[in-house]
Every structure is written in structure tokens, then in C-alpha cells.
N, C-alpha and C positions, 0 to 999 in steps of 0.2 A: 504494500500500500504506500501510496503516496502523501506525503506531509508537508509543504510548509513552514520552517518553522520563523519565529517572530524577525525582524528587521529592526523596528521599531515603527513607531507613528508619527505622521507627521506632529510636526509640536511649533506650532510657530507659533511665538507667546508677542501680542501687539497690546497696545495699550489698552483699547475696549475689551477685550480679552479680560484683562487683570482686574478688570475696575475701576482703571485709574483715570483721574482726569487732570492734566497742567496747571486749568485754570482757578479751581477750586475747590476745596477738601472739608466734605462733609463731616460732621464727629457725630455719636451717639448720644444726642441730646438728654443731658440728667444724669449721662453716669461715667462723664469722662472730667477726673478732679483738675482745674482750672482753666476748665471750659471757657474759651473770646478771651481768655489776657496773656500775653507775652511779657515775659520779665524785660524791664525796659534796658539790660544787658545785653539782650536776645534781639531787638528789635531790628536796629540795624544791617545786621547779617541775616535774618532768616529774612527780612522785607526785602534786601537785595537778591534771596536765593527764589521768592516768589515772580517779584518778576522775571528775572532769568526766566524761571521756569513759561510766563505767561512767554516771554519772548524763544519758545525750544533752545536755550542757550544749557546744553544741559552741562559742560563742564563746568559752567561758570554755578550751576546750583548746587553740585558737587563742591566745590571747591567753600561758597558763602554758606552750606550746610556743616560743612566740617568746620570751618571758621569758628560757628556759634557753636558743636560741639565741645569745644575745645575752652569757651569762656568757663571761667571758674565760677559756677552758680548752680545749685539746685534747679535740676529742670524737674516741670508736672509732668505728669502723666499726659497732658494738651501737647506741649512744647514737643514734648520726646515725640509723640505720634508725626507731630508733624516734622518734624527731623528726617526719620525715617521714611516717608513720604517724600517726601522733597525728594532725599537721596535716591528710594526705589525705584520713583518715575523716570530719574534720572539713569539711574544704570541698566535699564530696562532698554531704555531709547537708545545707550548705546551700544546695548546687544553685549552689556558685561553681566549676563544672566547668573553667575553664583555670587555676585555682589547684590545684583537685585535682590536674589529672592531672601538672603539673609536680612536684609533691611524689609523688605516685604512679609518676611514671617514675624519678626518684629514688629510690625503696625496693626497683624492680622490677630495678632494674639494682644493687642492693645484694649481695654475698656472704652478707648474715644472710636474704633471703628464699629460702624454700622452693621446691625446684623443683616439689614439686606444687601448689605455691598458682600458679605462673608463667601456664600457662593462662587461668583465670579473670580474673586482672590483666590480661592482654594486652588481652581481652576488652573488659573497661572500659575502656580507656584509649583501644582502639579505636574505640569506640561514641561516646566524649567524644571524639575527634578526629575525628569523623566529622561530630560536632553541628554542631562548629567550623569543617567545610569545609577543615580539614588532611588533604588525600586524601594524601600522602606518607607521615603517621605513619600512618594507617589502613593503608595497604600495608604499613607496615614493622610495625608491631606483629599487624596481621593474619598475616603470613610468620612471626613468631615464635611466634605462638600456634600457629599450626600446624605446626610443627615438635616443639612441645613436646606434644603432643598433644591441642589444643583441639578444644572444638567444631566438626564438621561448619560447621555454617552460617556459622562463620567466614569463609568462603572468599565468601557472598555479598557481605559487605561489602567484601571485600578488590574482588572483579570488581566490582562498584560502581562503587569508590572508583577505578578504573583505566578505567571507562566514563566517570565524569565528568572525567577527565585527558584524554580523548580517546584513551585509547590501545587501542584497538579490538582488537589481536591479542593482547593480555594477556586482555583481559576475554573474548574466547575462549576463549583456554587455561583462565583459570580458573574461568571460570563452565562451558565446559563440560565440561570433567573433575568440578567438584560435581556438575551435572546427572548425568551417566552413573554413578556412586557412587550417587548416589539411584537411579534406574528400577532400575539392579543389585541395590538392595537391597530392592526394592518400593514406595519413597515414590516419591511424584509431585512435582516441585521446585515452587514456586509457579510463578505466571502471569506475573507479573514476570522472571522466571529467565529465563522463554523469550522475554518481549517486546525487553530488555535484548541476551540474544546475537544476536538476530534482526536488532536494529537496528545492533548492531556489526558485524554479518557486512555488511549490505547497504552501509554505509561502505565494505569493505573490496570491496565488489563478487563475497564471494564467495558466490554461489546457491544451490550445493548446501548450505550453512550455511543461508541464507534457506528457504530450499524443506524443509530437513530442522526446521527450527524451528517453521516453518507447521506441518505434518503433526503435531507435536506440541502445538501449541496446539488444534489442530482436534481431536487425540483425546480432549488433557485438557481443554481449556476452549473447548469446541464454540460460541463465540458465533458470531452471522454475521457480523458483520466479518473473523472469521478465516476461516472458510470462504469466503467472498467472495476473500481474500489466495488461501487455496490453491488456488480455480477459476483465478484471473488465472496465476500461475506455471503451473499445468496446462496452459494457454491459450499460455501464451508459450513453454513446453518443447516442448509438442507439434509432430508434423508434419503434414503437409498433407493427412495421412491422414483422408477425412471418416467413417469408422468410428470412429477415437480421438478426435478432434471431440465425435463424438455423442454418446461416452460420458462425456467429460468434463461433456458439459451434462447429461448423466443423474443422473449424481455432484451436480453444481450445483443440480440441480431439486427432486433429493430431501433435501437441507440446508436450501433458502430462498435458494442464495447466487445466483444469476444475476438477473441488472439486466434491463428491459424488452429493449431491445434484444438480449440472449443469447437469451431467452424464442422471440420472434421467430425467432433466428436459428436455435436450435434445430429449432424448426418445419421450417423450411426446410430444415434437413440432413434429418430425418425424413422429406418428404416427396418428396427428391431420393433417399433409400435405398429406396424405395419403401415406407413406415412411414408411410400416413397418419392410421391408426390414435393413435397415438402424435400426431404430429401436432394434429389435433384435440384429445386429451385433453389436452396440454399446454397448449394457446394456451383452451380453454374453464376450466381452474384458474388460469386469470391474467388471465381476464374476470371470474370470478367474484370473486375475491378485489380487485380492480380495480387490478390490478399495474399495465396499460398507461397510461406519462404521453401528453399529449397529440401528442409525436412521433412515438408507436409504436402508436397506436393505430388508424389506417388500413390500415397493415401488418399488423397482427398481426387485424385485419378483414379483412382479403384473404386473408390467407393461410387464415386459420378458413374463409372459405367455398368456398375450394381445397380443404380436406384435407377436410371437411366429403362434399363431391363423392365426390373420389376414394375414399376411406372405404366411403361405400354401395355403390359399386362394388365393392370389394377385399370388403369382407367377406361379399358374397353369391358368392363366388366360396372362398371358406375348404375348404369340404367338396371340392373338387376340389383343391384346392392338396395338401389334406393326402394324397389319395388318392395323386398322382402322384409325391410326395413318399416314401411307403413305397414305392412301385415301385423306386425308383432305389437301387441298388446301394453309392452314397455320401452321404456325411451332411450337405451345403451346403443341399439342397434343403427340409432339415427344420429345419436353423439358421434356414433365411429366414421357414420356419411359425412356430418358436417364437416368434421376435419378431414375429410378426404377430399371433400370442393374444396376446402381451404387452402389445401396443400397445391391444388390446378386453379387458384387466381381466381375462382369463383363465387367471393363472396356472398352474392345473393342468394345460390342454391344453397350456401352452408349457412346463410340466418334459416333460410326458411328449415332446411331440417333438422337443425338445435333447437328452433323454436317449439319445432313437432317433439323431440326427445324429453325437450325437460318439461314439457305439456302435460306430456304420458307421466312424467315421475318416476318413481321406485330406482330410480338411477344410483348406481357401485357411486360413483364417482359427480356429486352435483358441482364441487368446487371446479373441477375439469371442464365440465360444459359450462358453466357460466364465463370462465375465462377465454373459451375458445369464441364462445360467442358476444361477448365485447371486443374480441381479435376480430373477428368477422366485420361488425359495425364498424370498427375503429380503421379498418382495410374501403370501407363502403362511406370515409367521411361523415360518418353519425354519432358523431361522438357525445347527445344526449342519451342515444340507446345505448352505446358504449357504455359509458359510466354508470348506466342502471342496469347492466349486465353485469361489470364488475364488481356494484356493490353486492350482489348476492353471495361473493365470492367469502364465505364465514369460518366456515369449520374447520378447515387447517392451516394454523398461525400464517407459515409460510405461502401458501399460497394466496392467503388476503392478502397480504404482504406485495406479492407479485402485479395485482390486482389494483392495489392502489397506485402503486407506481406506473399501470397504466395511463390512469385516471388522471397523473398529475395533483396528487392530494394525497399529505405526507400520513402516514397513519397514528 
């Protein structure tokens, strides 16, 4: 299987971003001690680091904020905030991001800032810790922001920033509680979201994470590499059942995702269910297109001139099958018709005689005909009757499974 693993995020930390504004610096009115008064030591220097600042002059704020630093006087709690302030906007703007966010964590843990500004700051401080490869502050200031009501997407960097720690059942919890919030609310997480829990889960060795993460790359980000991922798990859940086999290389053939060798094997299940039909047409779209490497290509020539055979045979024999077929008082006989038109591009003769089969009932196999017969629809562009073919598809896990991923609806 294929993984992904993290890079980083983009993290471009701008001023809106952090909260911050040049021109004027709100405080949390009632509970920031010396609230509107500047010690008139103070005054000079921080009134020259304000305008600077109104004028983007950021070294010069730098510079008249450390100045008033440096005067020998008891600053409040006010004074300090804005200090800090001054400074953070300032080293921010110059892209000196571990001097910002040091001055920045300093104002954000101040009593004079606002709790509605707290979000936003978290935000940046995280995104600058995150530059920095400090995945601890990124967790911790990520948990704050989200407490305080931050952005949704917060919670990416925070699973991130706990994938790149290695800590695989964090970045479960929290990447996948994000993801489920998002599909809940309509958005689709990015492709990242699902490569990331996927490869954390499979760390953790647990499958149904992996196999449920698959399914969801497949629906939202259909590459064939992923479809390839979600044939192999199909493949390796499945039982030895060569009905649920077949259908999983069905699923496979009709994506791109199956390798020479499937292609082949394929064939062979086909032609062991008595479907040479099928058969043939598979192993002749994998000549054509010249799937077969030089391994499989003997094989998958043998068997072409096997199903080939047998074919002419079976299909001059169709009008009889199907007669004997309505005779019979239960509906197996007409399961085995429809996928024999299915197998000769004849969709419409295979609705109408799946229709006749699971009509009659008492069917071995109902899971089988439902999914052959949303194959049919879904071969004939009906993809309403399709998907209400396949949702019949119940009784065994895997092959609802099969069934949804039809359907394009994750289970």
C-alpha cells in the first residue's frame, strides 16, 4: 500500500492571520491592571514606537520598544502588553517568526488581551510553531485555540503536529473527529486528511481505520493508486468465496485498478463460474490496451483462446438456456442467464432476466444477483436503478461493501 507521509502545511503567518493590527491595540476592558495610563517615563518611547508602527517603520518600533524596555521603572500589566505588541507586530512583519511568537505568547497569555482576539492569536503562533518544527507548542496552542472557539481547520495542524510526534492514536482521535464534522456538515476534508489517518491507522495495525480511509479516498479522490489500495484490502478481507473473488475483480476492472496478473486471474475465476463470456471480454481489453507485461502474457494467451472456445459454445446455446430458465419455478437458473448476457454486452437481456430471478426468490445467492444487477443498470446508464439494486446488496459484510463502492457512497 501506498502512503504519503506529512511534508508539512503550508503556514504563512500575515498579520490578519494573528490578530494583529498597527494601528490600534484593543485591551480587555476591567481586567487589564493600569488600563489608558502610560508611566510618563514610558511615554516618549512607546508614542514614538506607535507611530512607527502607524507608519510600517517596523525596525524603528523594534528599536523605541526596547528603548522603553530598558527605562528603569515598574511596568503594569497595560505597559508590558503593549510592549510586546509593539514588538510582535513588528517581528512578524519582518518574517523574524521565533522572535515574534515569543513576544506574541507573551501578550496572548496577558490579562489586557481580549478573549475574542485569543483564537486568531493561537492560530498564528501555531502556524509559526509549526514553521519551526515545535510540534509540542503547535499541540498546545492548537488545544487552546480550540477551546476558545477557533477555526475548524485548526485541529489539522494540531493531528499533524501529533503524526509527526509519532503519536498515531492522537492523530486518530483528532484528525478523525475533524474529518467526521466535515462529511457531517457537507465539506469533503482534503486528501491529505485521509492519507495522514490512513497511515496512522496502518502503524497502529488497525484495518478497519485503513480499509475505512481507503473507501474514502476512493470516493473522494478516485486516483488509481487508491483504488489499487482498496482492491488489495478487498482481496485480503475476502473469503474463499470465488463468487466474492469475482466480484471484487469486477469492482477492480471497472476502476483501472487490477495488475496483469489479477486481469488473468480474473479470467480464470470467470471461466471456472462458467462466464466465458466475461472471460474473453476481459482478457481481449487488456490485449488491446497492452496491459499484459511479458510474464502474463502467455497466460493470459491461453486462457483468451480457452474462453474464446468455450464462448462460441455457451453463446449458441443462450436461447435455450433462457427458455429452461423461465420454466423453472425458482430464480438461480435466470441469475446464471443474466450474467451470461452480461458477460456478451447485453445488458438489457441481463436486467430483464435478474429481474425474472430475484422475482421468483428462494435464491442460494441474493447478495450475487443484486450486485450483478446494478452491474447491468450501471452498464445501461441507470444509475437510479443501479443504486437501488445495490442497496439490496445486505447479508454478507463484504459484498455490501462491494456494493457501495459501486454506488459511490462510503458505507
Amino acid at each position: 500500500m501506498t502512503h504519503r507521509s506529512t511534508t508539512g502545511l503550508a503556514a504563512i503567518v500575515a498579520i490578519a492571520a494573528l490578530g494583529l493590527s498597527g494601528q490600534a491595540l484593543a485591551v480587555e476592558s476591567g481586567t487589564c491592571p493600569g488600563e489608558g495610563k502610560i508611566n510618563n517615563k514610558l511615554k516618549k518611547s512607546m508614542g514614538a514606537a506607535q507611530d512607527a508602527s502607524k507608519a510600517s517603520d517596523w525596525p524603528t518600533v523594534i528599536a523605541k520598544s526596547q528603548e522603553a524596555d530598558a527605562v528603569a521603572v515598574e511596568k503594569t500589566e497595560y505597559e508590558q502588553f503593549l510592549l510586546h505588541e509593539f514588538k510582535g507586530i513588528a517581528y512578524s512583519q519582518l518574517k523574524q517568526y521565533d522572535n515574534a511568537a515569543k513576544e506574541l505568547e507573551a501578550s496572548v497569555a496577558s490579562p489586557c488581551m481580549p478573549e475574542a482576539d485569543k483564537p486568531k492569536r493561537y492560530k498564528g503562533l501555531l502556524q509559526m510553531a509549526y514553521q519551526s518544527k515545535q510540534y509540542d507548542k503547535v499541540i498546545d496552542f492548537g488545544n487552546k485555540a480550540m477551546a476558545s472557539g477557533g477555526d475548524a481547520d485548526i485541529a489539522v495542524f494540531v493531528g499533524n503536529a501529533y503524526y509527526l510526534k509519532n503519536d498515531n492514536q492522537n492523530t486518530k482521535k483528532v484528525l478523525g473527529e475533524f474529518a467526521a464534522k466535515q462529511e457531517q456538515s457537507g465539506k469533503t476534508p482534503d486528501e491529505q486528511t485521509y492519507q495522514i489517518l490512513q497511515s496512522a491507522c496502518l502503524k497502529m495495525d488497525d484495518m478497519a481505520c485503513v480499509g475505512e480511509q481507503a473507501e474514502k479516498l476512493v470516493l473522494n479522490y478516485p486516483k488509481q493508486e487508491y483504488w489499487q489500495n482498496m482492491i488489495y484490502l478487498l482481496l485480503q478481507n475476502a473469503s474463499s468465496d470465488n463468487k466474492q473473488l469475482l466480484n471484487i475483480m469486477r469492482l477492480g476492472a471497472a476502476n483501472k485498478a487490477l495488475k496483469p496478473p489479477q486481469y488473468a486471474e480474473m479470467a480464470q475465476l470467470a471461466i471456472d463460474q462458467g462466464l466465458p463470456g466475461e472471460a474473453q471480454q476481459v482478457l481481449e481489453q487488456v490485449n488491446a490496451s497492452g496491459g499484459f507485461d511479458a510474464k502474463t502474457k502467455d497466460i493470459g494467451n491461453r486462457l483468451l483462446d480457452q474462453a474464446k472456445k468455450a464462448a462460441t459454445l455457451d453463446k449458441s446455446t443462450l436461447d435455450a438456456q433462457d427458455a429452461r430458465a423461465k420454466a423453472k419455478p425458482t430464480g438461480d437458473a435466470d441469475i446464471k442467464l443474466g450474467a451470461a448476457y452480461l458477460s456478451y454486452n447485453q445488458p438489457d437481456k441481463a436486467i430483464e432476466a435478474l429481474k425474472r430471478g430475484i422475482g421468483k426468490g428462494q435464491l442460494k445467492d441474493p447478495d450475487e444477483a443484486g450486485l450483478l444487477l446494478g452491474i447491468a443498470y450501471t452498464r445501461s446508464n441507470n444509475k437510479a436503478e443501479a443504486d437501488k439494486a445495490f442497496a439490496t446488496v445486505t447479508k454478507n459484510p463484504t459484498m455490501a461493501r462491494i456494493a457501495k463502492l459501486w454506488t459511490g457512497k462510503s458505507t
